[in-house]
Short mmCIF file of the C-alpha atoms (twelve columns), coordinates in Angstrom:
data_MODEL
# 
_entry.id   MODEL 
# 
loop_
_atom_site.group_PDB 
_atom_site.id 
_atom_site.type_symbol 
_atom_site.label_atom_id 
_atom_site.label_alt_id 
_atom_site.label_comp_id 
_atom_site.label_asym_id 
_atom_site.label_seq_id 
_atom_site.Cartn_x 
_atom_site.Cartn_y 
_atom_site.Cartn_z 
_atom_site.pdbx_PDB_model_num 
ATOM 1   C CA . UNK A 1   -20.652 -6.808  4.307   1 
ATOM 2   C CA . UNK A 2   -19.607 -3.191  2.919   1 
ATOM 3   C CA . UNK A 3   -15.763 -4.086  3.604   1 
ATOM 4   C CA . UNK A 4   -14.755 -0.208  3.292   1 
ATOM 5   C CA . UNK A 5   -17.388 0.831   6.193   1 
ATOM 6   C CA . UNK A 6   -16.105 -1.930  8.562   1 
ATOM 7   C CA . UNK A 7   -12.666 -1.263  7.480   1 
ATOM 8   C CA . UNK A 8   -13.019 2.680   8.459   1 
ATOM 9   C CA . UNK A 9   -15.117 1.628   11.944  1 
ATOM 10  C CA . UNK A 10  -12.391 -0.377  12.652  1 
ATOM 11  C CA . UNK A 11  -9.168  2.190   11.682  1 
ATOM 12  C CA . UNK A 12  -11.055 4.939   14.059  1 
ATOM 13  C CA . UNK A 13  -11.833 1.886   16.851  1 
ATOM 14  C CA . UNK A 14  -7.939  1.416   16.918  1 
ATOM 15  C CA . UNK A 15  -7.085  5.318   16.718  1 
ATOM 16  C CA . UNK A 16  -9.053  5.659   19.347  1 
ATOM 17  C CA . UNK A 17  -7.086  3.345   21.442  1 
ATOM 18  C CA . UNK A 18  -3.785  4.976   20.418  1 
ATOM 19  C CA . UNK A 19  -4.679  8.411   21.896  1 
ATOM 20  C CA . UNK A 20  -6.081  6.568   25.063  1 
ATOM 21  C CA . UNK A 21  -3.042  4.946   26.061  1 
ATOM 22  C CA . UNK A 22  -0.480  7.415   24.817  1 
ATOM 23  C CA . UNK A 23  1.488   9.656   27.352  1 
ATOM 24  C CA . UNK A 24  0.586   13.046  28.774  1 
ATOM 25  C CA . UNK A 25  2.452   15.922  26.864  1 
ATOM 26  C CA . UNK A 26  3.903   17.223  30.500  1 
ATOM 27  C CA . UNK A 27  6.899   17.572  32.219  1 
ATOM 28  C CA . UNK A 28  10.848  18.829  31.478  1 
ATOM 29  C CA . UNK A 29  10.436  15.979  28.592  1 
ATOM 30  C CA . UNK A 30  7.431   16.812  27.102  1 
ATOM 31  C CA . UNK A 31  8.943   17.387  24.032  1 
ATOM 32  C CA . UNK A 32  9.568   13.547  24.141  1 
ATOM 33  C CA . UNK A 33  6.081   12.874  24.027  1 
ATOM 34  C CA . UNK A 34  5.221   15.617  21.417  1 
ATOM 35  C CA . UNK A 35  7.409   13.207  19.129  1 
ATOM 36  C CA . UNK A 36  6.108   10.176  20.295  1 
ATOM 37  C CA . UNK A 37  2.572   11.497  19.454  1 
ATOM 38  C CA . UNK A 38  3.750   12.706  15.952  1 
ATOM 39  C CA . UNK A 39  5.453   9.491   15.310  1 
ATOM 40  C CA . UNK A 40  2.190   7.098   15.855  1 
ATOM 41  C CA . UNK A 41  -0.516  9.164   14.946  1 
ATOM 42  C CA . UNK A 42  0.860   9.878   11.069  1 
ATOM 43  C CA . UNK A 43  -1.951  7.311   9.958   1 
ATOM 44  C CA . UNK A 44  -1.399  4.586   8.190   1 
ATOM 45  C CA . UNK A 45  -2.737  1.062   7.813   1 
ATOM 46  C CA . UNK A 46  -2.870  0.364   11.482  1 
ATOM 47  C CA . UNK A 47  -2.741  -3.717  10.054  1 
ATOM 48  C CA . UNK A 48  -0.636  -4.948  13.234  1 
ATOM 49  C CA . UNK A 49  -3.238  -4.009  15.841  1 
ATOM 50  C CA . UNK A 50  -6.216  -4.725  13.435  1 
ATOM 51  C CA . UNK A 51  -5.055  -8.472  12.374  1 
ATOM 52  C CA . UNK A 52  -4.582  -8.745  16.357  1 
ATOM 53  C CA . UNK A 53  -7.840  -7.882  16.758  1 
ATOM 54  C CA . UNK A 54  -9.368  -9.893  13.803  1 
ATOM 55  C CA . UNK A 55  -7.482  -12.874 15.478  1 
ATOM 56  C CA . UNK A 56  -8.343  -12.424 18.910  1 
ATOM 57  C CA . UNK A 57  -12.293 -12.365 17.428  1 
ATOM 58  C CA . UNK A 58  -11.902 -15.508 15.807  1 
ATOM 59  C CA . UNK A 59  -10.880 -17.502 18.746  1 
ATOM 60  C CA . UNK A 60  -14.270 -15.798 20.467  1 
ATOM 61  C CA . UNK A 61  -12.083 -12.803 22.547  1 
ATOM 62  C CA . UNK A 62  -14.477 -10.309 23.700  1 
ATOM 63  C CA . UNK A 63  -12.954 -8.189  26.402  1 
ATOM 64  C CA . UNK A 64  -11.022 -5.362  26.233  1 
ATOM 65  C CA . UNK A 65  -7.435  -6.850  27.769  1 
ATOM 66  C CA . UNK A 66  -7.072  -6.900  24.137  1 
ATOM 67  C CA . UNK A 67  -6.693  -3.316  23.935  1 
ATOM 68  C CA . UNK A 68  -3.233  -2.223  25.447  1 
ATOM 69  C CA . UNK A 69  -1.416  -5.193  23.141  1 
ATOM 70  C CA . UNK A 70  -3.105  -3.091  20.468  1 
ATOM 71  C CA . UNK A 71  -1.649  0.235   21.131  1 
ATOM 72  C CA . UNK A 72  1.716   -1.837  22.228  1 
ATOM 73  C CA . UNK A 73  2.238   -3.373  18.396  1 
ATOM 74  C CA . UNK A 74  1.614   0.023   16.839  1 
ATOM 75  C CA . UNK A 75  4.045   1.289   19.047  1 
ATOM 76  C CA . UNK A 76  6.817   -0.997  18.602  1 
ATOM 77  C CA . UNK A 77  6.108   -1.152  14.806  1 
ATOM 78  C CA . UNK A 78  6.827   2.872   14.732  1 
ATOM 79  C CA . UNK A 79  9.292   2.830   16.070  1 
ATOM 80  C CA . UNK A 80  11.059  0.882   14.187  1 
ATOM 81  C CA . UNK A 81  9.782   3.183   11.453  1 
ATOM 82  C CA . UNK A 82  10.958  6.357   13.335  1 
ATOM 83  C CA . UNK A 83  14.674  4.383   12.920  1 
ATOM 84  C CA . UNK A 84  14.498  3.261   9.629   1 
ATOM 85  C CA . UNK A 85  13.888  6.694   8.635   1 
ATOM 86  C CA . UNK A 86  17.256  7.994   10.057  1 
ATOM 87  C CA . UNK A 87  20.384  9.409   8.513   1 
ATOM 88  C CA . UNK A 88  22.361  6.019   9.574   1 
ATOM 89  C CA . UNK A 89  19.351  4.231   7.877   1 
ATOM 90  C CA . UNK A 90  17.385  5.091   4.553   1 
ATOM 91  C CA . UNK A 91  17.974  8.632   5.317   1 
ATOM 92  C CA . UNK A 92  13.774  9.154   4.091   1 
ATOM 93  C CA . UNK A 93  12.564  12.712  4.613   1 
ATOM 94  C CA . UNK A 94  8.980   11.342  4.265   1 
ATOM 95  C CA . UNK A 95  6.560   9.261   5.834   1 
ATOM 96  C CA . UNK A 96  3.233   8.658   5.030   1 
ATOM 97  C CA . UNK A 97  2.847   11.951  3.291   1 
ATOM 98  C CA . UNK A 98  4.978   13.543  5.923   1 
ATOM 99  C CA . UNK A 99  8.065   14.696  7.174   1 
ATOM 100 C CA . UNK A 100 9.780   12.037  9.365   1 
ATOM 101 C CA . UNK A 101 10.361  12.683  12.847  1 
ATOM 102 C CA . UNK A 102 14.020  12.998  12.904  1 
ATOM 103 C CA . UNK A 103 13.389  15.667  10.226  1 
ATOM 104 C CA . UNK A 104 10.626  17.256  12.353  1 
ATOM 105 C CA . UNK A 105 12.702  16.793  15.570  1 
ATOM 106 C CA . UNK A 106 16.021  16.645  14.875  1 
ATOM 107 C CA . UNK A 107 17.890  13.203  14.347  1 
ATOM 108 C CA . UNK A 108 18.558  12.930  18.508  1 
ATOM 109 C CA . UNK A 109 15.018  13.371  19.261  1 
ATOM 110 C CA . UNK A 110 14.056  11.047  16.239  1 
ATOM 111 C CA . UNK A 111 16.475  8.325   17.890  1 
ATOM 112 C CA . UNK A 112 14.926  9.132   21.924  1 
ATOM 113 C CA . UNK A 113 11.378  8.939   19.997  1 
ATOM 114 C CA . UNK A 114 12.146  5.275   19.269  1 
ATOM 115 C CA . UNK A 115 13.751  4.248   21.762  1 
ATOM 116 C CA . UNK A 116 10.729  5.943   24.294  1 
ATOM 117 C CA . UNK A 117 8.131   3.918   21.474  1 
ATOM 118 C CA . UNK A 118 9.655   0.605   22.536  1 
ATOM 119 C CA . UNK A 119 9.824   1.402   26.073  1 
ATOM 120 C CA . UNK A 120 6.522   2.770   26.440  1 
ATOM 121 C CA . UNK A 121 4.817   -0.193  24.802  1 
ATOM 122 C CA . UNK A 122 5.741   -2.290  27.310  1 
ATOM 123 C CA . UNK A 123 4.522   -0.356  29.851  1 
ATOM 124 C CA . UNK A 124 1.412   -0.326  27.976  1 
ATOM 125 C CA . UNK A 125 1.438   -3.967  27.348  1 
ATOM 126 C CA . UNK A 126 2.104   -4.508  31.003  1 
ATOM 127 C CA . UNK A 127 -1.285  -2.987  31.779  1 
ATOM 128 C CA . UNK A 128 -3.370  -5.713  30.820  1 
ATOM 129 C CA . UNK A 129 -2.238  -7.262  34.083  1 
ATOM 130 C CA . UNK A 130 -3.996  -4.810  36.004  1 
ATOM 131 C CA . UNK A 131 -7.382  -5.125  33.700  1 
ATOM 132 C CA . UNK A 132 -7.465  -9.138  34.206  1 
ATOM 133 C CA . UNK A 133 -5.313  -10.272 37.160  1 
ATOM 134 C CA . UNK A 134 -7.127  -13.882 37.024  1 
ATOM 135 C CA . UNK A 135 -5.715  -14.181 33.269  1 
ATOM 136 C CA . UNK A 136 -2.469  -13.752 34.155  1 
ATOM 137 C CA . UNK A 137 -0.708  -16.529 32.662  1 
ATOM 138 C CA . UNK A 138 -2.208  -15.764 29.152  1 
ATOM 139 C CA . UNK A 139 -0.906  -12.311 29.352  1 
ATOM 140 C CA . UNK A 140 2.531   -13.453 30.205  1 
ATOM 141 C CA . UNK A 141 2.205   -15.531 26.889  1 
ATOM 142 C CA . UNK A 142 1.588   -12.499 24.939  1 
ATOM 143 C CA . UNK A 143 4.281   -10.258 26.527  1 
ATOM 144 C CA . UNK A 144 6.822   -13.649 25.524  1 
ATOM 145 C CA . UNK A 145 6.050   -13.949 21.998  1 
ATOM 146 C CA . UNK A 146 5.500   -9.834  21.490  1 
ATOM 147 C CA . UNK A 147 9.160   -9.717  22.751  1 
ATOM 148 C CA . UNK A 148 10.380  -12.171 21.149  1 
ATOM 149 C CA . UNK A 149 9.032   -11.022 17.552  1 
ATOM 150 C CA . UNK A 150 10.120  -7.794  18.241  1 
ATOM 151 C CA . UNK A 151 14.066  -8.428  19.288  1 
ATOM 152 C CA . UNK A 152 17.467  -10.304 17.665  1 
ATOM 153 C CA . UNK A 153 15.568  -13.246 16.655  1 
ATOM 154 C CA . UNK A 154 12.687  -10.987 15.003  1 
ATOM 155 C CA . UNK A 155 12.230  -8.159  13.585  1 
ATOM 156 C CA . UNK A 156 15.737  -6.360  15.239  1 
ATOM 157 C CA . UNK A 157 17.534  -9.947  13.773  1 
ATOM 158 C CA . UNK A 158 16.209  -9.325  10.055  1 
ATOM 159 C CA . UNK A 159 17.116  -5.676  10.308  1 
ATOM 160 C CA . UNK A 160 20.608  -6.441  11.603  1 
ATOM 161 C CA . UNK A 161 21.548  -8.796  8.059   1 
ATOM 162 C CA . UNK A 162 19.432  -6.100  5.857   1 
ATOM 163 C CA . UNK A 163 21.746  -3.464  7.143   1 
ATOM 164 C CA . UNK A 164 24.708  -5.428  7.158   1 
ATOM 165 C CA . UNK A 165 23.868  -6.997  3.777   1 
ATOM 166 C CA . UNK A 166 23.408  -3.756  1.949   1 
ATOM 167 C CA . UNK A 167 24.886  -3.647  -1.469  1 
ATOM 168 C CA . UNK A 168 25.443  -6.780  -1.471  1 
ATOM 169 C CA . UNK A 169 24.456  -9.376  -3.565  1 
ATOM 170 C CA . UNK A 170 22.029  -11.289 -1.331  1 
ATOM 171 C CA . UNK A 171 21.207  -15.088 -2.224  1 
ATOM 172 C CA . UNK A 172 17.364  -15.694 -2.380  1 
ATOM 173 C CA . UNK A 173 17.657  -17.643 1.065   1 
ATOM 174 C CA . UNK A 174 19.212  -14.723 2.809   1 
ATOM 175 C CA . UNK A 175 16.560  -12.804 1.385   1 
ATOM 176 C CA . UNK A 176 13.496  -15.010 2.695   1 
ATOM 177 C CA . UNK A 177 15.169  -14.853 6.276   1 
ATOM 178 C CA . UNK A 178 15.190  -11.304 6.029   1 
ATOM 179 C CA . UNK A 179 12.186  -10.495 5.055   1 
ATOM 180 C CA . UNK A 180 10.432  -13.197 8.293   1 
ATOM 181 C CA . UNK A 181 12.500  -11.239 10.418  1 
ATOM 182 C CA . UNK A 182 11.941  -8.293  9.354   1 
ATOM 183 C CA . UNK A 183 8.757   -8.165  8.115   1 
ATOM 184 C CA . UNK A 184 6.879   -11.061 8.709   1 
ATOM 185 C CA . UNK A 185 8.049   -11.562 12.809  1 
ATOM 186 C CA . UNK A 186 5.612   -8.508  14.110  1 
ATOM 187 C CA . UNK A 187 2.779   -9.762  11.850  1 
ATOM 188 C CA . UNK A 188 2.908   -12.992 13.326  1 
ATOM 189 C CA . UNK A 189 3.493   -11.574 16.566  1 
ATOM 190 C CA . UNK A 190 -0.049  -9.828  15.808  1 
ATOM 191 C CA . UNK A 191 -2.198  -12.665 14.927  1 
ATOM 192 C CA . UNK A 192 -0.501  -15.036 17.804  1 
ATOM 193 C CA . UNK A 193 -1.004  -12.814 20.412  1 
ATOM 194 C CA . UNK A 194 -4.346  -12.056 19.692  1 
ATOM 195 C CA . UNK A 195 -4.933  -16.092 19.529  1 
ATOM 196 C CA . UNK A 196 -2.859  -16.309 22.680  1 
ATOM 197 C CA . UNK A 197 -5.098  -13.781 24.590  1 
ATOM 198 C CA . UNK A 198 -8.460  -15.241 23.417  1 
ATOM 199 C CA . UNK A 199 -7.718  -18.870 24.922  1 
ATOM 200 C CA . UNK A 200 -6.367  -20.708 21.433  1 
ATOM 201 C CA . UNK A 201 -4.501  -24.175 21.577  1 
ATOM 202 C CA . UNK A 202 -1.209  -24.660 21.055  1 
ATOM 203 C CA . UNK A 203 -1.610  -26.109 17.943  1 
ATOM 204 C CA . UNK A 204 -4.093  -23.419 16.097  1 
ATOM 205 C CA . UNK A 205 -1.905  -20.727 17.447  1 
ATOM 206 C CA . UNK A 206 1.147   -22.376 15.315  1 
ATOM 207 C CA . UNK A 207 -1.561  -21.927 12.219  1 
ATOM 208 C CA . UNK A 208 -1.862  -18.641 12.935  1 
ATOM 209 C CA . UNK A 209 1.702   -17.992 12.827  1 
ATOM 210 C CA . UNK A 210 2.317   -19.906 9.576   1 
ATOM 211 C CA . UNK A 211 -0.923  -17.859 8.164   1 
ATOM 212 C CA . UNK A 212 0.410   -14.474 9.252   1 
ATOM 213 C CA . UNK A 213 4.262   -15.714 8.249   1 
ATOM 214 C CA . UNK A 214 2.859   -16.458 4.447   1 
ATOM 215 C CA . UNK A 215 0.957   -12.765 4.726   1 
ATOM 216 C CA . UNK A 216 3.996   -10.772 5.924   1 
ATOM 217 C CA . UNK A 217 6.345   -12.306 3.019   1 
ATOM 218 C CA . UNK A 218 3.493   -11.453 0.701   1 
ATOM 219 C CA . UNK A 219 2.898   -7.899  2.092   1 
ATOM 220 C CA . UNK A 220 6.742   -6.986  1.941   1 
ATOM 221 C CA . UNK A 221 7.251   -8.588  -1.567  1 
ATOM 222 C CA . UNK A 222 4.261   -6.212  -2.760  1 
ATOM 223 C CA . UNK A 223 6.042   -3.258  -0.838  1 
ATOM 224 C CA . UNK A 224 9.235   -3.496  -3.260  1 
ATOM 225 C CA . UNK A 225 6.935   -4.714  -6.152  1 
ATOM 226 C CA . UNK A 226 5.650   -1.657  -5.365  1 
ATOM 227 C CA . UNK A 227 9.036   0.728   -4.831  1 
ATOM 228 C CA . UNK A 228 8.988   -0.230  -8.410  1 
ATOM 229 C CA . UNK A 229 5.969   0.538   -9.932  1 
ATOM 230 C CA . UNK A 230 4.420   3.453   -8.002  1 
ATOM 231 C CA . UNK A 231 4.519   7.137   -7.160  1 
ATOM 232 C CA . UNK A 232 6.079   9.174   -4.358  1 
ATOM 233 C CA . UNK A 233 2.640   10.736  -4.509  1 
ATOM 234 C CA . UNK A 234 0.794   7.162   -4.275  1 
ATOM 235 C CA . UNK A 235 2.610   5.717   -1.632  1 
ATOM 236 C CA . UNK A 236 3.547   8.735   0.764   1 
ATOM 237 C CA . UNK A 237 6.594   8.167   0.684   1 
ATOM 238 C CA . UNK A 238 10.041  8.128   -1.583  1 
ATOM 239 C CA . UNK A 239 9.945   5.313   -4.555  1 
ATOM 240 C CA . UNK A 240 13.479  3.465   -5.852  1 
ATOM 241 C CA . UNK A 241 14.769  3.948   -2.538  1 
ATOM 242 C CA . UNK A 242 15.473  0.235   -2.945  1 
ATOM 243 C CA . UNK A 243 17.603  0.785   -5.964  1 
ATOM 244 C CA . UNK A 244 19.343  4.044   -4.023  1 
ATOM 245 C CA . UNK A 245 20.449  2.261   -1.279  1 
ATOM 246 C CA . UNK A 246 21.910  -0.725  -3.465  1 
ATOM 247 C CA . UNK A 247 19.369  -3.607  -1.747  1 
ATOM 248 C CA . UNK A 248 18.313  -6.657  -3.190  1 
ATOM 249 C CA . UNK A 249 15.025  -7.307  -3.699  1 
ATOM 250 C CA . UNK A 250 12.231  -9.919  -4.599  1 
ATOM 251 C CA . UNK A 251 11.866  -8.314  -8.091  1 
ATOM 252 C CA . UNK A 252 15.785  -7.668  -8.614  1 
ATOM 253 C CA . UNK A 253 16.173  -11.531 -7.774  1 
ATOM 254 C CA . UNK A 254 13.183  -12.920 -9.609  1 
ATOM 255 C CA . UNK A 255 11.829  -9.944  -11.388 1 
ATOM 256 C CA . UNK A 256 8.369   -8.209  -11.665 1 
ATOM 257 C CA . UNK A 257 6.187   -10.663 -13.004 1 
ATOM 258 C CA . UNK A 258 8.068   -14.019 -10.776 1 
ATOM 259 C CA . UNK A 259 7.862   -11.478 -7.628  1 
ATOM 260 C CA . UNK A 260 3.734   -10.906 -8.453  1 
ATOM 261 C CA . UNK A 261 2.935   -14.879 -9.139  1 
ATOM 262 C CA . UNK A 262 4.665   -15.568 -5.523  1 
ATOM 263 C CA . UNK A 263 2.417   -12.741 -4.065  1 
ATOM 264 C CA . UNK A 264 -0.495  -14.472 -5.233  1 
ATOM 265 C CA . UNK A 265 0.598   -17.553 -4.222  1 
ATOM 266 C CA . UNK A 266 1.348   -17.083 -0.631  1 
ATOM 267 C CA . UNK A 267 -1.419  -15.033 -0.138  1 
ATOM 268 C CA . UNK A 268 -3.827  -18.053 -1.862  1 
ATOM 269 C CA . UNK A 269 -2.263  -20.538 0.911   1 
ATOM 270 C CA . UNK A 270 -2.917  -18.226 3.651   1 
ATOM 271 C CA . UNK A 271 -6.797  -17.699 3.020   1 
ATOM 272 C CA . UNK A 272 -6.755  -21.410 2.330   1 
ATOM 273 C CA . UNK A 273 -5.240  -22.001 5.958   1 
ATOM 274 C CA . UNK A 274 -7.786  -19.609 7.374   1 
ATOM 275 C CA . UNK A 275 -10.761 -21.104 5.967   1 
ATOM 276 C CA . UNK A 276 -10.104 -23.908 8.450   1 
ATOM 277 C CA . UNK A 277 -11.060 -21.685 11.371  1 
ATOM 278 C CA . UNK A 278 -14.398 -21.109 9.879   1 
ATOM 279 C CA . UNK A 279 -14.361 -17.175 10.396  1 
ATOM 280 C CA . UNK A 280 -17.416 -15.588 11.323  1 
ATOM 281 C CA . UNK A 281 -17.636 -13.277 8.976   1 
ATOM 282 C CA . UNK A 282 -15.528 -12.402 5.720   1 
ATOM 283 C CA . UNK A 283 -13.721 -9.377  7.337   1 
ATOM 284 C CA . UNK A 284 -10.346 -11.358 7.856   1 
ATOM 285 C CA . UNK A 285 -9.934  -12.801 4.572   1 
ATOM 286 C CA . UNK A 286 -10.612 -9.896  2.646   1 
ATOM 287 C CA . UNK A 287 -8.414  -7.499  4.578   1 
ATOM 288 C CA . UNK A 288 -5.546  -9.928  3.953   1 
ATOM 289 C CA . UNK A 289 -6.613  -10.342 0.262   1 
ATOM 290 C CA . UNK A 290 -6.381  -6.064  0.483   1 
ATOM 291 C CA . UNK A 291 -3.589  -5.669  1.834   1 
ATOM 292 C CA . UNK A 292 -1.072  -8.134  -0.350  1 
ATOM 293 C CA . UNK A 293 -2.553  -6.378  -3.765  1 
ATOM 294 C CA . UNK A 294 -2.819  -2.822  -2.196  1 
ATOM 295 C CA . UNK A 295 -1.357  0.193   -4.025  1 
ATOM 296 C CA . UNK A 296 0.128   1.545   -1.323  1 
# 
């Protein structure tokens, strides 16, 4: 398997998907949707929709009902970059290479961008009623838990104690509840509702969530390991903004080396976890592998 080809196919596969489902630039609030396009097609990883996929494949999904839930995590997971980016936020004039929206838009358009993001996936969510009527009830399942990762006891809950909490001296357990909420709750809302929509037990799908749980603490561990060590160039976007905005951190708690051994460690236990499933192929386990020890 050439994991960079498959990688690419699959980044254009979900692009693809993006442009199909988002809104027509017309109307009195087209400008709206000019911003809403901006917002979601910066680039990026695109890892929410792609572990969704990835999951949905190893319970043996094939159709497309898949698709919508897709667009719907990408959605929901820019906007909550589109807010994180604002003046009453991190106040970051760059995102992924580029200006943010607020800076692009203005910081009321920036704020209507999000909130239309989290809207609007919904709506797209909601269409994968229409594709498989007869699977209703495991569509319903995947609207609950998208919700539900997504809102005060997800990622809007960890958000709500990191903002609170800033400049504060945060204890290690406050920390790890952040950063599930925050960062981990849409990742695991990405592999469960993929298992969810492919027909998986109650039991694997619980796997899934500790898997993905273990992955999004190691991915946002590596993301201030990384505020650390890299480039404004590298990453796209502003470095020590962690140390600017006064915020704990994995590597101002247990420092650089402690923060990179836990990294490893998680992600170890996840790939463990998922051998269990017996993946088809080794696309899942090195995309997780990729993205804990990425450089940006």
């Amino acid at each position: 398997m050439n994991f960079n080809k498959e990688y690419e196919s699959r980044i254009s596969y979900i692009e693809s998907i993006l442009n199909q489902y988002l809104p027509k630039q017309e109307g009195y609030q087209k400008i709206i949707m000019e911003a809403m396009e901006y917002s979601l097609m910066a680039g990026g990883k695109r890892l929410r929709p792609m572990l969704m996929w990835e999951s949905y494949r190893l319970f043996g999904g094939q159709s497309k009902v898949i698709e919508p839930f897709m667009a719907a995590i990408e959605m929901i997971h820019t906007y909550s970059l589109v807010h994180d980016d604002l003046p009453a936020m991190d106040n970051d004039e760059y995102r992924r290479g580029r200006k943010t929206t607020h800076v692009v838009y203005g910081e009321d358009m920036g704020i209507l961008a999000g909130d239309a993001l989290l809207n609007y996936a919904f709506e797209t969510a909601c269409r994968a009623f229409e594709m498989e009527p007869d699977n209703s009830r495991r569509i319903g399942a995947a609207l609950k838990i998208l919700a539900g990762k997504a809102g005060i006891y997800g990622m809007i809950g960890g958000q709500v104690v990191d903002v609170k909490e800033s400049g504060n001296n945060l204890s290690g357990e406050m920390l790890d509840f952040i950063y599930r909420l925050k960062t981990s709750a849409l990742i695991e809302s990405s592999m469960m509702t993929g298992a969810v929509l492919a027909g998986a037990d109650e039991k694997d799908i619980s796997k899934i969530e500790q898997i993905a749980r273990r992955i999004g603490l190691a991915f946002q561990i590596q993301d201030d390991i990384l505020d650390v060590t890299s480039t404004t160039e590298v990453l796209g976007k502003p470095v020590h903004s962690d140390e600017k905005n006064e915020k704990t951190t994995y590597v101002t708690w247990k420092g650089l080396e402690e923060s990179k051994k836990d990294v490893a460690r998680m992600t170890e236990e996840a790939v463990e976890e998922l051998h269990a499933f017996k993946p088809a192929d080794g696309f899942l386990e090195e995309l997780l592998k990729r993205l804990v020890y990425r450089e940006k």
